[in-house]
N, C-alpha and C positions, 0 to 999 in steps of 0.2 A: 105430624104429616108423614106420608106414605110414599114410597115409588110405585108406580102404577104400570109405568114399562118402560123400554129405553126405543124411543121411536126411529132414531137412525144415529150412525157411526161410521165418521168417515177418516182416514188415515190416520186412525190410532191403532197401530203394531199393524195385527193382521187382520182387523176389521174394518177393509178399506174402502168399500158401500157396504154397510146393509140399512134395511131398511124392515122396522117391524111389520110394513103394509105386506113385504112380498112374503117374510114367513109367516106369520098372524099367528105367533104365541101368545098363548091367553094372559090378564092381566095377573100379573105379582101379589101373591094374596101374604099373610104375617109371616110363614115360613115358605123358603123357594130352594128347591134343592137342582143343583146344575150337576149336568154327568158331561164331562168330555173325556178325551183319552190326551194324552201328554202332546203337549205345542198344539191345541186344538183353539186356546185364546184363553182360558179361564182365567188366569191370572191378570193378562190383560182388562178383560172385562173387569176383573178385581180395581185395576190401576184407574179405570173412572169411578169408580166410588172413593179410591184413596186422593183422586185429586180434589174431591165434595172434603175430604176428611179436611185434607192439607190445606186447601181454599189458594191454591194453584195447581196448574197442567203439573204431569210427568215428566221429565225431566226428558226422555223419551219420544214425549210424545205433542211435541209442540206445537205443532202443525192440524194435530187431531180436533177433530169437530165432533159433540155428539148433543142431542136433544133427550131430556129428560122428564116426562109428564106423573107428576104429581096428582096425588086429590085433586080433588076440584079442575081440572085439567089445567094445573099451575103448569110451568115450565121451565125447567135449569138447564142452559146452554154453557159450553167451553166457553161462553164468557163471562158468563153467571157465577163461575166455583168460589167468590168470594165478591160479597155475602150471600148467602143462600139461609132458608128456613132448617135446615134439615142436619139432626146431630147424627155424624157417625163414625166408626170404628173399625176396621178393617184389620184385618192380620192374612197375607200373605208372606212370599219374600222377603220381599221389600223390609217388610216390617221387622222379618228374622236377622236381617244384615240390619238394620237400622236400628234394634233392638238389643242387638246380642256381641259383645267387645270384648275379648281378651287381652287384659293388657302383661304385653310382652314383659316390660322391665321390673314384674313381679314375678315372673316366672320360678326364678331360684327361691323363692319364698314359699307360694301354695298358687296354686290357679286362682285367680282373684279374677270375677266375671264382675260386671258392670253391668247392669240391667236394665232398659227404659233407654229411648229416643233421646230425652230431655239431659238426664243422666252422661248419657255419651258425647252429647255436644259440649256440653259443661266438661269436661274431663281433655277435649280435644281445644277448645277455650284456653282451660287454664294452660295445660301444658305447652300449645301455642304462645300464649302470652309471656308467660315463663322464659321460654326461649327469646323472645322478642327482645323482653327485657336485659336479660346477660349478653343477647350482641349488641343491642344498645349501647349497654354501660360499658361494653369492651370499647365501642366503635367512641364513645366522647372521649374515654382516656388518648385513644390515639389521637383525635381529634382535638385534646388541650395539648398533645403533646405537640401535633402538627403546629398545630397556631404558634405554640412557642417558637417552634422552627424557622417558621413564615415570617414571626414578628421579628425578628433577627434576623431574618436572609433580608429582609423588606426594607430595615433599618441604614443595612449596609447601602439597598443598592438606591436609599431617597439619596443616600449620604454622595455616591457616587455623582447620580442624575446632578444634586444642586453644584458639583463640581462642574460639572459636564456646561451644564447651561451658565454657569458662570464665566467660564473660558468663552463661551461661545457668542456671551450676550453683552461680555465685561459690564458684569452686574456688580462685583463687588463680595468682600468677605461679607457682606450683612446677607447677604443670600445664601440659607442655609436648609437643611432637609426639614424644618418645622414650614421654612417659606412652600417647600416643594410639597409637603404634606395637606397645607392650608387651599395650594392650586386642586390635590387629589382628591378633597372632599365637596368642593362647587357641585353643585348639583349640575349645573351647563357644562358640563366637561365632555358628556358625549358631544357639544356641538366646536370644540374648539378646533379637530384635527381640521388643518389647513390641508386644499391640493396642492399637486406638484407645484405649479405655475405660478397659486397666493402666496407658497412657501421659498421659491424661490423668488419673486419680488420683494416679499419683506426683506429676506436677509441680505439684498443687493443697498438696503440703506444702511446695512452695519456699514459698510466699509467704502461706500462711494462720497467724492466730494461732492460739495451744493454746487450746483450750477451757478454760474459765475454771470450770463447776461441772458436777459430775456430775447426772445425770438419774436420777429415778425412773421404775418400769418404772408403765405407764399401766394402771390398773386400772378396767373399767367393770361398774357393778352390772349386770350380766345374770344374770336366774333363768332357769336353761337348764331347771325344772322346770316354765314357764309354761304352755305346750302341754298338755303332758299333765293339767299340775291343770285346765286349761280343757276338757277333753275328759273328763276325770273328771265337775266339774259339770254339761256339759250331757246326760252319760248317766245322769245319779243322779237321782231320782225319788222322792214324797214324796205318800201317801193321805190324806187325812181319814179317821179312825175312824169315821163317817158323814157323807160327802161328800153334797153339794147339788149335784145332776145339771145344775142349769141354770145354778152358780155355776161347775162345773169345766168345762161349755162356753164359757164367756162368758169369759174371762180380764177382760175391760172391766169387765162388771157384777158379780166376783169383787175387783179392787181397788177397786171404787167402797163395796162394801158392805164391805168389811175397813175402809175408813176411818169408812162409817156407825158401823160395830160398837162403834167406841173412842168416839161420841159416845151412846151407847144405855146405858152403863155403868149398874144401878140406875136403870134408866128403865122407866116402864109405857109412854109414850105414843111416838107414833112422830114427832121429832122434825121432819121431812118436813112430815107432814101431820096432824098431832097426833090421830091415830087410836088406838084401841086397842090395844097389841101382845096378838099370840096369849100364852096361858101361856108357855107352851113354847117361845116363838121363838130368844129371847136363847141358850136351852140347845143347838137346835140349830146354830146359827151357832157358839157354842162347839167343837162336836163338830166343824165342818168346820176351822173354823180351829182345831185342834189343836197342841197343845205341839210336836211333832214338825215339823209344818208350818211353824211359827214360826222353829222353829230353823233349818229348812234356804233360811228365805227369808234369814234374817239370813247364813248363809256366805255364799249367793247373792251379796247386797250388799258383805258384805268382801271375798269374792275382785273382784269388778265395780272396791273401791276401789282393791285390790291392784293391780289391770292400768292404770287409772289412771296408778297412781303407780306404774309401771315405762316409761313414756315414760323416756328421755334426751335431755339437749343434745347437739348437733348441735357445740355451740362450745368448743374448748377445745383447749392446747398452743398457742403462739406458735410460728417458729421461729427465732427472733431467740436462743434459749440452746444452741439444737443446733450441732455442730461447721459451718462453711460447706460443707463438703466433702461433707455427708449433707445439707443442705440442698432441693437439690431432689430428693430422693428422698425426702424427711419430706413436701414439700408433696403433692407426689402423691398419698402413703397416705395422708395425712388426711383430703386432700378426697375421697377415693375412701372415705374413714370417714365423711364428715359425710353422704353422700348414702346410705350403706349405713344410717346412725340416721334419718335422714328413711324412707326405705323401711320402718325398723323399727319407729319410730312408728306409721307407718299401717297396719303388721300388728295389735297392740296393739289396736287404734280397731276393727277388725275383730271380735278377740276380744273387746272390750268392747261391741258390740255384739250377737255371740252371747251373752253373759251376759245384755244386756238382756231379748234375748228371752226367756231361758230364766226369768227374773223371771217373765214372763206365763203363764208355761206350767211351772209347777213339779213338776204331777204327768206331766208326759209327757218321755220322752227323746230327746236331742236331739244330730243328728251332723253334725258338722263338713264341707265340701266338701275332699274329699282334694288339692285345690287350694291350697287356702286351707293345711293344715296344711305342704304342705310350701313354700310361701311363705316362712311361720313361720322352716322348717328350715333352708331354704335362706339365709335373712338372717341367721341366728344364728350357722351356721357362718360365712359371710363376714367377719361381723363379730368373729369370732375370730379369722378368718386376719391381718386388716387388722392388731389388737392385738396379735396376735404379729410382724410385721410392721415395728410400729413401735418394741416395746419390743428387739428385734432391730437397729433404728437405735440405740434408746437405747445395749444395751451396746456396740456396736461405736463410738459418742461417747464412752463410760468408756473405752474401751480403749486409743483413741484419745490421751485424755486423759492415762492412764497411763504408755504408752508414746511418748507425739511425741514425742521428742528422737530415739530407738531410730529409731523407723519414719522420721522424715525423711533418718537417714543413709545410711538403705537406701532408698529412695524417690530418693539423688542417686545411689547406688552402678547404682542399676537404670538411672538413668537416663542415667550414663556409658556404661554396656554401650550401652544402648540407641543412643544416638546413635555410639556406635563401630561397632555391628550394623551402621545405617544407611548411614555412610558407606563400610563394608566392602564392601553389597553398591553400593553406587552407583555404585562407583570400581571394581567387579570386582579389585581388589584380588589376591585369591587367584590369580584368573585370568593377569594379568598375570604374577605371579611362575612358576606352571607353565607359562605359554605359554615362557616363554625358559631354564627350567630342561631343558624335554623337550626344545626346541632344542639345546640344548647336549649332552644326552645322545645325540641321535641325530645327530649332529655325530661324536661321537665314535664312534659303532658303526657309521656308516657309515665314518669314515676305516679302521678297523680292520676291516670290512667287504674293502675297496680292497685293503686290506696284503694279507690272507689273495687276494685277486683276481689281485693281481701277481702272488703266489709261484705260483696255478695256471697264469695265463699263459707263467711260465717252464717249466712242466713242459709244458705243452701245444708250446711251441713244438719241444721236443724232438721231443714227438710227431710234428709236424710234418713236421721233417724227416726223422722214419720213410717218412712218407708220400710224399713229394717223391720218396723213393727208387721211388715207384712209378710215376711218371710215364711211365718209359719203359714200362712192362706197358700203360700208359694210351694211350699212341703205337700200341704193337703192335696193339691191337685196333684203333684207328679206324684203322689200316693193313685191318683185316679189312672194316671197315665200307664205308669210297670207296675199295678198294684200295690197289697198292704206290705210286700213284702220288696217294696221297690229298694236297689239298691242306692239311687242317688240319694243325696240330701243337700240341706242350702244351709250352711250355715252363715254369720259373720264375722266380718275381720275388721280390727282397726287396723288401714292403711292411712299412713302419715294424716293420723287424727282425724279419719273418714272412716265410715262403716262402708263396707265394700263386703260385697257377698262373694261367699268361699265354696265352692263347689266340690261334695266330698262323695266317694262310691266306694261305698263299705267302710266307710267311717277312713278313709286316706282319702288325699289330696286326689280329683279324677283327672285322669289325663288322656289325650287321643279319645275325646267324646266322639260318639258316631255323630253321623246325622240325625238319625233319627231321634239321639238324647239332644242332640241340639235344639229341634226340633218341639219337642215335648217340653224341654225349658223355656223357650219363648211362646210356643202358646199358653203353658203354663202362666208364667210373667202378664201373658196379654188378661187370662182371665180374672187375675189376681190384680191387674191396673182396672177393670172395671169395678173391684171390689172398693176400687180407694174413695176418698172423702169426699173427691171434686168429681167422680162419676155415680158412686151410688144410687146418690137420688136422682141423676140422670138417666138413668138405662132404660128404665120403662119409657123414653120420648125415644132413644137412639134407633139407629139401625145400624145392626152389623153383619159384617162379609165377612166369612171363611173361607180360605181358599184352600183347600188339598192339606189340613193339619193333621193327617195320617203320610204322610210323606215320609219316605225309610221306615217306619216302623211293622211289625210283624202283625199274625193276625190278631194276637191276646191283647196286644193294645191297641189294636183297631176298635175292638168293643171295648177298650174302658173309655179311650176318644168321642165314639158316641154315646155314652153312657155320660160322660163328663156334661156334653151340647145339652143334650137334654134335661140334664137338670137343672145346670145353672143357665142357660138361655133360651129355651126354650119358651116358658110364658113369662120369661122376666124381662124383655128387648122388644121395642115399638115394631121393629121388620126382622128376620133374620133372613139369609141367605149361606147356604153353605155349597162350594162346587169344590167338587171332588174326581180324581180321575181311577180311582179306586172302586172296582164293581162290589166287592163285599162292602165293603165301607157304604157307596151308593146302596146297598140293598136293606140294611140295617136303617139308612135315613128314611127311602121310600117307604117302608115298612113304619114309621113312626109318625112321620108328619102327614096326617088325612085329615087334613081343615075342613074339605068338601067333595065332593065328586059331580060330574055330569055325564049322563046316556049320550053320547057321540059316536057317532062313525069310528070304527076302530077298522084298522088294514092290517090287524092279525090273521093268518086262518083262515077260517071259513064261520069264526065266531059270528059276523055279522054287524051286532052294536057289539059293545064293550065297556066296562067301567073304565074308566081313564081321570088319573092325579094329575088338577089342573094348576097344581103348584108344582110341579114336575119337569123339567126342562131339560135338553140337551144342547150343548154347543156343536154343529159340523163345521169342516174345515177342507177346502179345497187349497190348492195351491195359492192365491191370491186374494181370499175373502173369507171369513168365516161369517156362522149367521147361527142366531141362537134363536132356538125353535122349540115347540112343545116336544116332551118325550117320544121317544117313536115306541107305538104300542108293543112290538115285541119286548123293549125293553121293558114296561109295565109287565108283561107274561109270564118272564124268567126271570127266577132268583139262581140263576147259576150262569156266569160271564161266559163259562164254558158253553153252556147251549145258547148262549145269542152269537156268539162268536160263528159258532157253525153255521146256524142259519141267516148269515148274511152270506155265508161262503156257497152253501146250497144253495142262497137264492138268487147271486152273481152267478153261478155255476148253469142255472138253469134260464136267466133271462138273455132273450136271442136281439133284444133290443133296446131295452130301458136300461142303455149303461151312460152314466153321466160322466161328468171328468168328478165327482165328489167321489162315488164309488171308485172309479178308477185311482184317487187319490189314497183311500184309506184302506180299501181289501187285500194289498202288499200286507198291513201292518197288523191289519186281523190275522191274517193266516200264520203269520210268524207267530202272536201271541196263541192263537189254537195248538198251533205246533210245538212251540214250551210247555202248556198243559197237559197236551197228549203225550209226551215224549216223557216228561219227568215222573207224571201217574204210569204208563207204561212200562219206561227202563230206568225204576229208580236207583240205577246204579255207574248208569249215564256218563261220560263226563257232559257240562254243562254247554257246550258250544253245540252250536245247530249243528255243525256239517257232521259230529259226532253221532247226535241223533236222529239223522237223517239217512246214516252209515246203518243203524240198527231199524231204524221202521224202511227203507227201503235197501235189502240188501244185494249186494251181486255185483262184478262188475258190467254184466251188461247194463244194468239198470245207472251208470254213472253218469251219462247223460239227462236222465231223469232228476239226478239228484240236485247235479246243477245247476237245470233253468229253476227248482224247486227253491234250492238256496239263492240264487238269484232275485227273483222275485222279493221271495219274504227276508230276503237279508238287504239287496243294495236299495229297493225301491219304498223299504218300509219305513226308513228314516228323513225323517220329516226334516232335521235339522239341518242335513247335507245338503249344500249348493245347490247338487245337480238334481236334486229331490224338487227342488223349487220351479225348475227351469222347463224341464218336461215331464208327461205322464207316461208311465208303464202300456202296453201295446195290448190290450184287450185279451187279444188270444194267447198271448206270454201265460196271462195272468189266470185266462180260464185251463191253460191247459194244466199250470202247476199244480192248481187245486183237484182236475181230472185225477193226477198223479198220486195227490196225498189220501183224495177217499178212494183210489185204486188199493191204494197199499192198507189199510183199513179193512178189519176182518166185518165177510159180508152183514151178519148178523150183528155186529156191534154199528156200522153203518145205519141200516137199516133203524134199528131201536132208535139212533141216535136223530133221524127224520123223523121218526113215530111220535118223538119227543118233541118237536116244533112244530108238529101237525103239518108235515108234508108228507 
């Protein structure tokens, strides 16, 4: 099965929308050759095929979404990377760092490289684990030594504790640190620490006497029916059978004459003023002060005596008989009782007052302030609660009483726990013991860990020497690479009973490899691992991606590089794809891979149609998207980077409107590259930095200002990698005027030819 095309890509690197609909690059036919220019995304795009490889995302690119349409229009989403139908192999980067290991601590030996992904995990593995191991074994030695330590500092201080609590509990010489030891191992131990208040009641029975007599329960005469009978009489009410209008106004001149009355008894004369009395008077004074009337003055005055004498002492209960240990909990409620009967007193004094008044006033009814009544309430309940309260201390004194002997031996039992609790958590106790038990456990699953370690290292070394057999396949190629007369070679080496490949240039150890020999060795490696046992007969299903494996190297091994593609992968691999930012490199590939062609529209010229390579692609790249597209037909036209280069510059140079922010993004970096070309074929005797050869193709110092906005342009706005490269775009007329400048400085005739040659 096939890729057919990658239909959209969204926040993976700098492919942050595209979408195949908007560019409509034709389908991915068995060979696909991509041209970008450097940070254009290729390697990127490489990084979704190696996440197909890995069968997860880029490490990278975690967040990245992209769709993938297969034959038959299957389809592999960012969430599909594992499992998917589709074998494949990828060598960029990535692949050269994850591929390619120097290992340092052979250095004073010979360069010893380590070759293969699998190889270098293995190698970082062991020597991890290695390590793992010797701090281990270092950290148990300290770890039996601590224990010794512990079990000795620990020994002393049980030894101490069962002193400690023996004094404290008068337990006895049989209470010894095996006893304190046997408390430290109960599993219930975390629930034995006592609070302040449990802990100090227990230990108030080491040293108190038993109570000596039982208590009765405190009973106070309170009529809880006071209230209301007092609220009864002042609403009860009481006529004379012919009341004396001016006698039941006057409450004053009503008891004044009720006393007159009883001295008038069988009287004519008015004892006052020794006057006549009316016939009749004595009769009617009768009729006011009425039997009835009499009587309800007399309740009046017995309930008046009643509330009197429902006052209580204030004084009473010692507590000099109560257990010590409820002692200050008995002084509290009492006093908190004596001030509750003082309060209740003066309720009483109250009531006895409305009584009074209601003496004065017998025929009218009389109510309470709802204040006052729940005063009343409120003192009554209290003084309930207080009685209950105390009589509450009382039985728990009885009980006390009954049981001390019981309760003291549980009162020392609680309090062994307790101080065993204490000193458990003090001393971390527990802690200590798991800190060197888990040691010892993991002591042992790593030694066993090691064991099962060894036995893969003896299989891997087999392995190994599978591998070593490949070395000379590994020779052949970078024979293809710097040719027959390449200096590298690969041999190997036994390191600590490993075949380990030795890197030799000109028969000595190599040392300071460029890139580019880096480079050459790991693609090398990669085509030499397709050769191996578990791919061979897989390649004709695989697809593989190359990404720029001409990288540092020069032009003579630029062609043994595609010279190498095409033999070995070319009709041997299910898809290939190779993107490169390399224009001789891309022209060599273009030039080889012609699957098919179609008569299409071409925007070269004034050609009109055009032949156009529909396996041909280019990556563009603006500031915040890039989008891979069919080739652009000039690129098809020109086998020289040199004449495409120009005629983007000529045709930026001359469009008055179709400038996009993509052009604006990349004709900085064209012009710089034209200008390296021009400048080094011109003054090949240069030094190498623009503003040197900018100094000899525009000279003068009037012309300095020229130079420049020139170096300007193609030096600050061309680098893609710089922050402020990202942030904003170059200013149109900046850009068109620099290039005015560079074909100013351009002798006319070589100008000229140089248009004639892009068909302007």
């Amino acid at each position: 099965m096939t890729v057919k095309r990658i239909d959209k890509i969204e926040n993976f690197g700098i492919f942050s929308d595209y979408k195949s609909s908007e560019n409509k690059p034709e389908e991915f036919g068995k060979h696909n050759i991509i041209f970008g220019w450097n940070y254009s995304g290729k390697t990127t795009l490489s990084r979704i095929f190696s996440s197909l490889e890995q069968g997860k995302l880029h490490d990278d690119y975690q967040d990245g979404k992209f769709t993938i349409v297969l034959e038959k229009d299957h389809t592999i989403k960012e969430t599909d990377v594992k499992p998917h139908p589709l074998k494949i192999r990828v060598f960029n980067t990535d692949y050269v760092r994850d591929n390619l290991l120097w290992e340092q601590k052979y250095r004073e030996i010979s360069p010893i490289l380590v070759l293969g992904e699998k190889n270098i995990e293995l190698e970082k593995t062991l020597e991890k684990l290695t390590t793992e191991k010797d701090d281990n074994t270092q950290k148990l030695s300290t770890a039996q030594g601590k224990h010794d330590d512990l079990k000795g500092a620990l020994d002393v201080a049980l030894t101490e504790q069962a002193r400690t609590m023996t004094d404290k509990l008068s337990l006895g010489r049989n209470f010894t640190r095996t006893q304190v030891r046997s408390l430290l191992d109960n599993p219930n131990i975390a629930n034995w620490e006592l609070s302040s208040d449990e802990r100090k009641k227990a230990e108030h029975y080491l040293g108190a006497p038993m109570p000596e007599e039982p208590l009765s329960s405190l009973n106070l005469p309170l009529d809880t029916d006071i209230l209301s009978d007092t609220r009864d009489i002042l609403q009860k009410v009481v006529t004379p059978s012919q009341s004396i209008e001016r006698l039941k106004d006057n409450p004053d001149l009503e008891n004044w004459v009720r006393k007159g009355r009883e001295l008038h008894v069988n009287q004519t004369k008015c004892q006052f003023c020794q006057s006549d009395l009316p016939p009749d008077f004595l009769e009617q004074l009768d009729a006011h002060f009425s039997e009835d009337y009499e009587r309800f003055r007399n309740e009046v005055l017995e309930h008046k005596r009643k509330l009197e004498g429902a006052k209580l002492s204030p004084e009473f209960g010692s507590k000099d008989g109560i257990y010590s240990g409820l002692q200050k909990q008995y002084v509290e409620i009492r006093n908190n009782l004596k001030e509750t009967i003082k309060t209740y007193n003066e309720a009483i004094d109250q009531l006895v007052g409305y009584t009074s008044r209601k003496l004065e006033s017998l025929s009218k009814s009389m109510d309470m302030d709802p204040s006052d009544c729940d005063s009343v309430l409120h003192v009554m309940g209290k003084m309930e609660e207080l009685v209950k309260a105390i009589n509450e201390l009382f039985e728990e004194h009885n009980k006390i009483r009954n049981e001390f002997e019981t309760m003291k031996e549980d009162s020392i039992d609680r309090l062994k726990k307790h101080y065993a609790a204490e000193f458990y958590n003090s001393q971390q106790y527990e802690a200590e013991k798991t800190e060197i038990k888990d040691m010892k456990e993991c002591i042992k699953q790593l030694g066993e860990h090691i064991k099962e370690l060894e036995k893969k290292r003896e299989e891997l070394k087999k392995q190994l020497s599978d591998t070593i057999k490949g070395a000379e396949t590994l020779n052949h190629y970078l024979e293809h690479y710097f040719g027959p007369d390449t200096p590298i070679e690969i041999k190997t080496k036994q390191v600590d009973g490993q075949d380990k490949f030795q890197i030799l240039r000109h028969g000595k150890e190599a040392t300071n490899l460029s890139e580019g020999e880096k480079t050459a060795i790991a693609f090398a490696y990669f085509l030499t691992s397709l050769e191996g046992k578990d791919m061979k007969e897989h390649l004709k299903d695989t697809i593989v991606f190359i990404d720029d494996p001409v990288s540092s190297l020069d032009s003579n091994h630029i062609h043994y590089t595609f010279a190498l593609i095409c033999a070995t992968l070319k009709s041997r691999c299910k898809q290939l794809f190779v993107s490169t930012h390399n224009f001789e490199f891309f022209r060599l590939l273009k030039g080889k891979f012609k699957p098919y062609s179609v008569t299409r529209e071409c925007n070269f010229g004034k050609t009109g149609k055009g032949n156009c390579k529909t396996n041909l692609f280019q990556i563009e790249r603006n500031a915040d998207n890039a989008r891979l597209k069919d080739l652009d037909c000039v690129l098809c036209k020109f086998d020289s980077e040199y004449q495409y280069l120009f005629y983007h510059l000529a045709k930026f140079d001359q469009d008055q409107s179709d400038i996009d922010d993509y052009k604006l993004y990349t004709t900085p970096n064209i012009l710089r590259r034209f200008l390296e070309t021009y400048i080094r074929l011109r003054y090949p005797s240069c030094k190498p930095r623009l503003k040197d050869g900018l100094e000899k193709m525009i000279p003068g110092e009037e012309a300095r200002k020229e130079r420049i906005l020139v170096q300007k342009v193609a030096d600050e706005w061309s680098h893609g990698e710089n922050i402020s490269r990202t942030i904003q775009l170059p200013p149109t007329h900046e850009v068109k005027r620099a290039i005015e400048i560079v074909f100013n400085a351009l002798d006319e005739d070589y100008l000229a030819d140089l248009k004639a040659s892009v068909g302007m």
